[in-house]
FIDRENZA-246308 format. One record per atom (N, C-alpha, C): residue in one letter; x, y, z. Coordinates in pm, whole numbers, plus 50000, padded with zeros to 5 digits. Atoms other than C-alpha are relative to their C-alpha. Example, Ala and Ser with C-alpha at 12.3 -4.5 7.8 and 13.67 -1.06 7.14 Angstrom:
2
A500894988150000;A512304955050780;A500905012050000;S499184988149994;S513674989450714;S499235010950073;
***
This chain:
226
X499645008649888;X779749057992852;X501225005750073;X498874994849935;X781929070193122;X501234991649971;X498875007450049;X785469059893055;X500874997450132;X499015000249844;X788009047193367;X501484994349964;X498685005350019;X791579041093361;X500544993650134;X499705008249892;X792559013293644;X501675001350005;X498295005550043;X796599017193684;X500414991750163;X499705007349867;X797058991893940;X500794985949971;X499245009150022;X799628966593989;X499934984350042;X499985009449919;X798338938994178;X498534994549886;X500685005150126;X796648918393857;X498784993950099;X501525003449972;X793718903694085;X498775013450064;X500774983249949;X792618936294233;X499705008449871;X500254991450130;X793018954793922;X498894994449882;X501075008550043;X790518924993770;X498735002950059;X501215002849932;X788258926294043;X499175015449993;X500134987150021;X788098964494012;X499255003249870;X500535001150058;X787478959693657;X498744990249968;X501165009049980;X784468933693693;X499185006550056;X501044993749949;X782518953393911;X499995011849931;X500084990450052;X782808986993737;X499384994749888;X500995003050095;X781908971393429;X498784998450031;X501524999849962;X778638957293604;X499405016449983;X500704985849992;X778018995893657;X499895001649909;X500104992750120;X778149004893319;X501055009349971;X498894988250063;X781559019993276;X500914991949969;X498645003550088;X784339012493014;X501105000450102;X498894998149904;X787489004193183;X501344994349933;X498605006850087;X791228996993047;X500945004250139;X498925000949875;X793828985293321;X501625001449903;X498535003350027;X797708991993282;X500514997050163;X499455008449861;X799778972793554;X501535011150050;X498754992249961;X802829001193600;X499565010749967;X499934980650029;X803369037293609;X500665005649855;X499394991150121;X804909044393297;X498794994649897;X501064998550090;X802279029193083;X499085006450006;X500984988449971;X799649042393295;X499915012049962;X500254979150046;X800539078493253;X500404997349837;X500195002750139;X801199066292880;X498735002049933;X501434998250063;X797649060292820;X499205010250073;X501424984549950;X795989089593090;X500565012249911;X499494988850049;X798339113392856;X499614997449851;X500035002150166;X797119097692507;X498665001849985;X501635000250055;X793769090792563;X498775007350082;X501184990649893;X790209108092712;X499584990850107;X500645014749903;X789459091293017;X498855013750082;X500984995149881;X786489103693290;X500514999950119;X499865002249860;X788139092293593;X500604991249992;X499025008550055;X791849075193658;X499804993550178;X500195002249890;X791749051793967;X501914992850005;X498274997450001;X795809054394056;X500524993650112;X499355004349858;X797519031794316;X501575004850007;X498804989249910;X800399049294519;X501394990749922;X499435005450061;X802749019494445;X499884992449916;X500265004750178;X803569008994100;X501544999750009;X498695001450096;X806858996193943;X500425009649879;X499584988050097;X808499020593696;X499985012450047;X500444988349949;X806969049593806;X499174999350108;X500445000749851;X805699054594164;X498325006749937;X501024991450009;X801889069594182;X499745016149988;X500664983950004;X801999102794296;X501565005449896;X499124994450081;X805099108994022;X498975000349876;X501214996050125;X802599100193772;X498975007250022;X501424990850012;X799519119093925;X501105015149965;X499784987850024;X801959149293883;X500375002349894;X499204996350195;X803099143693524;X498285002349937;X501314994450092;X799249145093426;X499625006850025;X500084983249950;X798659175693637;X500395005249892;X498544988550080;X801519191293426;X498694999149856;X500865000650151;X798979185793108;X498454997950007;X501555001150016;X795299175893247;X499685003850099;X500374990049862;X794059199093520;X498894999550094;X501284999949992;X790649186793512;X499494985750048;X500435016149902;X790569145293539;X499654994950118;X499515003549863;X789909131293834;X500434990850022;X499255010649940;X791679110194000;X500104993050171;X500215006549883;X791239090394273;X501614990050040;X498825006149979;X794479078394483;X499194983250028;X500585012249943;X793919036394571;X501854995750055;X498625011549891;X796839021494878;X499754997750049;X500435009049901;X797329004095138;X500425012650089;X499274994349898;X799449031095328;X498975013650019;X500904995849933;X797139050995532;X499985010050106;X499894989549892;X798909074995752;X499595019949923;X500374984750067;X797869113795729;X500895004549931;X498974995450115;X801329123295526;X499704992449876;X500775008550130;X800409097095294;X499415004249916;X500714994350088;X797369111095194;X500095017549956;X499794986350040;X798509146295193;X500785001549907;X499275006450134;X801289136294973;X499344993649867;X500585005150097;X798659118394769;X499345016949945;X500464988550034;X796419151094753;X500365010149956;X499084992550056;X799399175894712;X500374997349844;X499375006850172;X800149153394367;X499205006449944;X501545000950108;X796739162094245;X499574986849991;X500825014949971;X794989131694328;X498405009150074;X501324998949916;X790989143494417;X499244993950126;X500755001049879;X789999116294649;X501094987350015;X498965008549970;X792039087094849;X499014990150088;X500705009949946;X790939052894945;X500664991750050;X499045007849919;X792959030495170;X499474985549961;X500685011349998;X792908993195105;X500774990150118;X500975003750099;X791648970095168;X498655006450059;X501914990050017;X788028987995072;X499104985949973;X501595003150037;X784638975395043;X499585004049845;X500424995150072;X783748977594686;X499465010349970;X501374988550027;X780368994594743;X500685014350032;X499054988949939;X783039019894919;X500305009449864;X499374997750147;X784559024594581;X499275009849939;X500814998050094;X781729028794407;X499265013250022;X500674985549989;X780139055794602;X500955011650014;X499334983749975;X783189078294618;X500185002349874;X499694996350124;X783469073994263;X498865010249950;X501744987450028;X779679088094170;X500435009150070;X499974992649948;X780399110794469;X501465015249907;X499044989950038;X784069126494290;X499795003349844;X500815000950148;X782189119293925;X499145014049989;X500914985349942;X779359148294086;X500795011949983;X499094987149978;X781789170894202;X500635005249942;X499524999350123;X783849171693946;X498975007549917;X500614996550133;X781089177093683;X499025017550108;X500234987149937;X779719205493953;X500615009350009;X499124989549966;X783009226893952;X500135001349815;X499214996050122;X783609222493554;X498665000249939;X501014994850027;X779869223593429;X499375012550024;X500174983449962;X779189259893431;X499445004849833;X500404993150142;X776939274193121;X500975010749932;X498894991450066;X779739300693048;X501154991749986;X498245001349998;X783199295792953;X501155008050065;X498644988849933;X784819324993121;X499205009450136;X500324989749893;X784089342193448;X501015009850058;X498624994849968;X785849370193519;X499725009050157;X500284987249866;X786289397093872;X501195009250018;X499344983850023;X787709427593862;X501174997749876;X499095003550092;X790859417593650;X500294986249995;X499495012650004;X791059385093712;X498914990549863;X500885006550075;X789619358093467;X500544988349972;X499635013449944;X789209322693474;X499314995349821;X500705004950123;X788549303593103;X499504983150059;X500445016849967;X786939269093230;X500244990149875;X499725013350078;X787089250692937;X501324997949966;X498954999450017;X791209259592926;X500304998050101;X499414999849843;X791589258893272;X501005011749981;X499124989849997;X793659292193214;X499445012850066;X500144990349942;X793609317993438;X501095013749968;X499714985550076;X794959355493341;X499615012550134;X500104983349896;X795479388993611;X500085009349854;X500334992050123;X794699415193318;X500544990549895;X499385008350069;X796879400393049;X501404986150009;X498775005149949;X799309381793244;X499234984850083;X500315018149980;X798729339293278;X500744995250143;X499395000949872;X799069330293658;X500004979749981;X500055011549997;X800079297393670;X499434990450180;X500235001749868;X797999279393953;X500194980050012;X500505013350008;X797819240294074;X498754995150012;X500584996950028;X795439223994069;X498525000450069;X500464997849856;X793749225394393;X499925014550016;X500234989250026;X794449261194363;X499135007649914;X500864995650116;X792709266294038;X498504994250064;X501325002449927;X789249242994188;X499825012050139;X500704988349848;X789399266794522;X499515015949937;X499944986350086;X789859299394249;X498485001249983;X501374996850047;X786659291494087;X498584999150078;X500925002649904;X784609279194353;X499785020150069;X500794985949954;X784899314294483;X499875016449889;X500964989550124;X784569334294165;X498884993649982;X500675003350077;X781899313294065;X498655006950164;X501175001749870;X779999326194468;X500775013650028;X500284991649968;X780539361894459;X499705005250123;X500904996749870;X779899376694795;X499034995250108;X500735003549862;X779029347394981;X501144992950054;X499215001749885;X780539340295256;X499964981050023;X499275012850019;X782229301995213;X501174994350125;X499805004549891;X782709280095539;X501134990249963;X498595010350014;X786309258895553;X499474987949941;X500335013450031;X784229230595584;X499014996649838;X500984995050122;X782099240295267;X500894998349903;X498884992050087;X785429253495067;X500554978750012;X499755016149963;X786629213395227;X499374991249892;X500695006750077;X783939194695068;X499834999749842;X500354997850094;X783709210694756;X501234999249911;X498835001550060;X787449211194656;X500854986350022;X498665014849896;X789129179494875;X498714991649993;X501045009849975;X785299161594902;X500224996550162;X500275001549891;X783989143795203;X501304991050051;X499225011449933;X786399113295271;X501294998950005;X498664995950052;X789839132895236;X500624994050170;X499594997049932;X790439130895574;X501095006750068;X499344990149996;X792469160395574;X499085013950104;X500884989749960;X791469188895827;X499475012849952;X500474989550069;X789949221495745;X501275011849988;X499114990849967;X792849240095841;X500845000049879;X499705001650071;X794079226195533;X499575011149872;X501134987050109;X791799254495322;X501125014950036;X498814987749948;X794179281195540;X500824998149929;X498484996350108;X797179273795355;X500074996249850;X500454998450140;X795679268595010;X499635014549908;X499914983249996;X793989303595073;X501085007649948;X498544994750025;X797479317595125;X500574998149932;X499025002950134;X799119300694817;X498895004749893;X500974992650097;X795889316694619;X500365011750019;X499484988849994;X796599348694754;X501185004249936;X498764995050051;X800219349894687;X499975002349869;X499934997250106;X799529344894318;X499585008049961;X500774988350105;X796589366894212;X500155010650081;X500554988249931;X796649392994486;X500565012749968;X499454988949988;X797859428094422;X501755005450126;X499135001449916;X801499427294590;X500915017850048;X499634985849979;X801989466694561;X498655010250085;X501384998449980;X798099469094681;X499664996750159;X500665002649877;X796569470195030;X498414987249996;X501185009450010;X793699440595087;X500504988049883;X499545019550105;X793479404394882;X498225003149939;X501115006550031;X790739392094644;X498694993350077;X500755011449914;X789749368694884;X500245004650171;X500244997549920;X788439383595238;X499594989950143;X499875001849901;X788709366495575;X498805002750084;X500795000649920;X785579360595747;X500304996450114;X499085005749917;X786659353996112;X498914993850090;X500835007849909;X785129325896311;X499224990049872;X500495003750128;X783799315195957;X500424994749870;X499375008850112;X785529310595647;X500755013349921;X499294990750059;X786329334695363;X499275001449892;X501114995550142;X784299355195059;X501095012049887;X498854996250114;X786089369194753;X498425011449974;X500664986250015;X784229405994735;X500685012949976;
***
């Protein structure tokens, strides 16, 4: 049974949240603050943490970045009220996967959850454990990445964009493609946003004594790692 961690502070929402999810068929355990919350997303296995921005103790995106620091892979879905584009870029920068403004529509909920549930299990379901290109190498089930013997530390937006294009070899990967597949559909973040993710991928793995990058610059298009 999928597992969910509700950390939301507003005890009828965080009820109503849990009532309908249960109907779906998923386990759910609410904490009402940020310090328990990231208490229990750091103790126990969850599937998917649904994280509101403000919280007493600990703010939201302080806790989405303390479980970054240790779980690379969860997802997490931001839930506020505050709705301007810094907001959610600030939410997304934390490591937060997808962001939902309230007040939502349940059914809203429900389909971005299946939708970041998918995606998720599409970037970390991979029959191998290790893909590697030229020197680089990615362990999926560690989330550890390695330039010959040397551990690049990436975030973790960096690390999902990494593998997405080791895992696509020589094809040529559209912003809006690279968008969907790392940020999902309902980020509302622009594509241009993929440009300076690129560039903080580059800086880490690329050859800095070396002419050319890993990752090649399609122009009018996107970008292919060849």
């Amino acid at each position: 049974m999928t597992r969910l961690l509700i950390i939301e502070d507003e005890k009828n929402l965080a009820r109503f949240m849990e009532l309908e999810l249960n109907h779906e068929g998923y386990e759910t355990k609410i904490a009402t603050d940020g310090r328990s919350g990231l208490q229990l997303a750091e103790t126990e296995n969850w599937d998917a943490i649904l994280l509101d921005l403000m919280l007493p103790e600990l703010n939201g995106l302080e806790v989405c970045r303390r479980i970054r620091q240790s779980n690379k892979t969860v997802p997490i879905m931001m839930i506020t009220a505050r709705d301007s584009v810094l907001d959610r870029v600030s939410g997304l920068d934390s490591g937060a996967d997808d962001y939902i403004v309230k007040p939502f529509a349940i059914e809203e909920l429900l389909a971005r959850l299946r939708s970041l549930l998918r995606r998720i299990e599409a970037i970390t379901s991979h029959e191998v454990t290790t893909i590697t290109f030229k020197d680089l190498t990615v362990e999926l089930e560690s989330c550890v990445v390695k330039k010959g013997e040397d551990i690049i530390t990436l975030t973790k937006r960096e690390y999902d964009l990494l593998v997405i294009f080791i895992s696509n070899i020589n094809i040529v990967l559209s912003r809006e493609v690279l968008l969907n597949k790392v940020w999902g559909y309902h980020t509302g973040i622009e594509t241009n946003v993929v440009d300076v993710y690129v560039r903080y991928l580059r800086n880490k793995i690329d050859n800095k004594e070396e002419d050319g990058s890993y990752i090649q610059t399609v122009r009018g298009i996107g970008y292919v790692m060849r």
